[in-house]
Residue, then its C-alpha position, 0 to 999 in steps of 0.5 A: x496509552x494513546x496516539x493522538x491525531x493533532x493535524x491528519x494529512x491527506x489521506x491517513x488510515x489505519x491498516x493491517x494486512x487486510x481482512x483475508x477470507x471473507x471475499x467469498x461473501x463480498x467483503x473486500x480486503x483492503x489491507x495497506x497499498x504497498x504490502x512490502x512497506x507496510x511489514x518492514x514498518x513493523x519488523x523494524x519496530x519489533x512487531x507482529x507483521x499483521x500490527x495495525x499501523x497508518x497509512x499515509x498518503x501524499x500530504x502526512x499528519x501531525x501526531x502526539x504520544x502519550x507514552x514513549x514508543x519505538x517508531x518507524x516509517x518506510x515507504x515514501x520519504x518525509x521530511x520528519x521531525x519530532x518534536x522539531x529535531x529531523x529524524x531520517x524516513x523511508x524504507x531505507x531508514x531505521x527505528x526512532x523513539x519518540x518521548x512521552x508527550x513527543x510530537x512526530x510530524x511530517x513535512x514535505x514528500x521528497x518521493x513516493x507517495x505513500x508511507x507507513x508509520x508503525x508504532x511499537x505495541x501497534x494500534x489497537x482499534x478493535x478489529x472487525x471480522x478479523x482485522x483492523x484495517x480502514x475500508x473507507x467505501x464500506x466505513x468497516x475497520x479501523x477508526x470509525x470506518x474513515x480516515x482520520x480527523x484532527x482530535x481522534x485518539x487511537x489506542x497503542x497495544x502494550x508495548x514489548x520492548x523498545x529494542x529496535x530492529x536492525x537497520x536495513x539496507x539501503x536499497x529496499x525496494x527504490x521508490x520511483x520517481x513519476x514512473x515506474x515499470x511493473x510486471x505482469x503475467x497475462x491472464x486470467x482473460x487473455x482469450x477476451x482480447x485481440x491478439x495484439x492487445x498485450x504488445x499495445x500494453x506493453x507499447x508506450x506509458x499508461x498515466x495514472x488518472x485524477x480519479x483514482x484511488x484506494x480501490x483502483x488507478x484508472x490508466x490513460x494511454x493506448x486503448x486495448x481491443x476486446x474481441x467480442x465485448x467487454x462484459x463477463x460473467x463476474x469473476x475474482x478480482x485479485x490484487x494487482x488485476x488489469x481490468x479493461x471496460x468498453x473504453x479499453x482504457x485498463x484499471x489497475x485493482x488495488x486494495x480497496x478493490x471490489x471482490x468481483x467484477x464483470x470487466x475481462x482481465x487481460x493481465x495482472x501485476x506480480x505480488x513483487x512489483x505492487x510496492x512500485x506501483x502503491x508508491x506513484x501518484x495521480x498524473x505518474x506513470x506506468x509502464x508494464x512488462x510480460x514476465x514468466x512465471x519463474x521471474x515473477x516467483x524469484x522476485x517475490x522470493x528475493x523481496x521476501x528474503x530481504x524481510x527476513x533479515x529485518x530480525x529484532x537486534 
């Protein structure tokens, strides 16, 4: 059984969790931008938290199934239909069939930036080293290494059931509107800056730069001050790392990232508040705050037992 691609948005790609273990050989991860949309798309459809399912970027597709399928979307909010009938969307919304022949459309973004469409069975295009999700730059995964085109057929594994999950509760993780405050922990460069340059971080709004994407959000706002100069032996680059060149202008790390960089890290933003910065859009805005390692860990905990109680109903 199918899924077929009648009209395929912006930016939609197929994505997993990512493909884990191989950055030591310079094979990037990608995985899905918002880590935390992405399993609660698949918990509420009843499926493994590493099925493949769409990413889905600022404008979304139009597609059509070729056999009836629990479906689910969280993250961004759409005005979706199927088959012309509105259906809710969002983190805070539930699971939904879709019929034999049904048609699922997104309409216009009401907020966020990127949702995640899971489709019970998952989408199974062959995985590669591992994994099936898209790393565009490199063309690896998902479908043909891209994003998807009108006519594309993407094969759906066997479906378990049609038992939906249960409802979540309103306030997953509120999306934000144009702005949003994210976390860090300093390091793992600290040394490699003045000693103000984590309270200029911290000092006004960073905006999301036009030329950003998958692999990183280029920030404009206050410059931060190297002491010596911006170039490193190449380190790890995790997710969620603030990379600084000479321009002094950060670049927030995010799926698609590169597996190392020569660029000193001054910060990097806490697994719990990724989903917030996945969610904003080129000309938002970040605004980043020191946290302790203890808040950094009870977030994540907090986020994690909301998942848990996603159980099939």
């Amino acid at each position: 059984m199918a899924l077929f691609v009648i009209k395929p948005g912006m930016l939609t790609t197929v994505q997993d969790r990512g493909r884990w273990g191989f950055q030591s050989r310079g094979v990037p991860v990608a995985g899905p931008m918002d880590p935390f949309s992405h399993r609660l798309a698949n918990a509420l459809v009843g499926n493994d938290p590493d099925a493949a399912g769409l990413e889905i970027t600022l404008l979304g597709p139009e597609l059509e199934f070729d056999d009836e399928r629990v479906v689910a979307v969280a993250g961004a909010k759409f005005a979706l239909t199927v088959d012309g009938r509105p259906v809710a969307s969002g983190s805070g919304a539930g699971a939904f069939l879709v019929g034999a022949g049904g048609r699922l459309r997104f309409g216009a973004r009401a907020q966020g930036a990127r949702a995640y469409l899971a489709v019970g069975g998952g989408i199974a295009v062959p995985p590669v080293l591992g994994s099936r999700s898209t790393h565009v730059i490199s063309a690896m995964g998902g479908h043909e290494g891209r994003a998807l085109r009108v006519g594309d057929r993407l094969p759906l594994g066997p479906a378990a059931s049609t038992r939906r999950a249960a409802r979540p509760p309103d306030l997953i993780v509120p999306l934000p509107a144009g702005h949003a405050r994210v976390r860090v922990l300093p390091g793992p460069q600290r040394e490699r800056f003045s000693n103000e340059a984590l309270d200029v971080l911290q000092s006004s709004p960073y905006a999301i730069a036009q030329n950003s994407d998958r692999m990183g959000f280029r920030l404009v706002g206050p410059p931060l001050a190297h002491a010596g100069g911006a170039d490193i032996v190449s380190d790890a680059t995790p997710l969620g790392a603030l990379q600084v060149p000479a321009s002094g202008q950060p670049i927030l790390l995010m799926a698609d990232r590169q597996t190392t960089g020569g660029y000193p890290q001054i910060a990097t933003a806490i697994t719990a508040d990724l989903p917030l910065a996945a969610q904003l859009a080129p000309g938002d805005q970040l605004t980043f705050a020191v946290c302790s390692a203890r808040e950094a860990l009870a977030a994540l905990i907090a986020q994690e037992q909301l998942l848990l109680r996603m159980a099939p109903a």
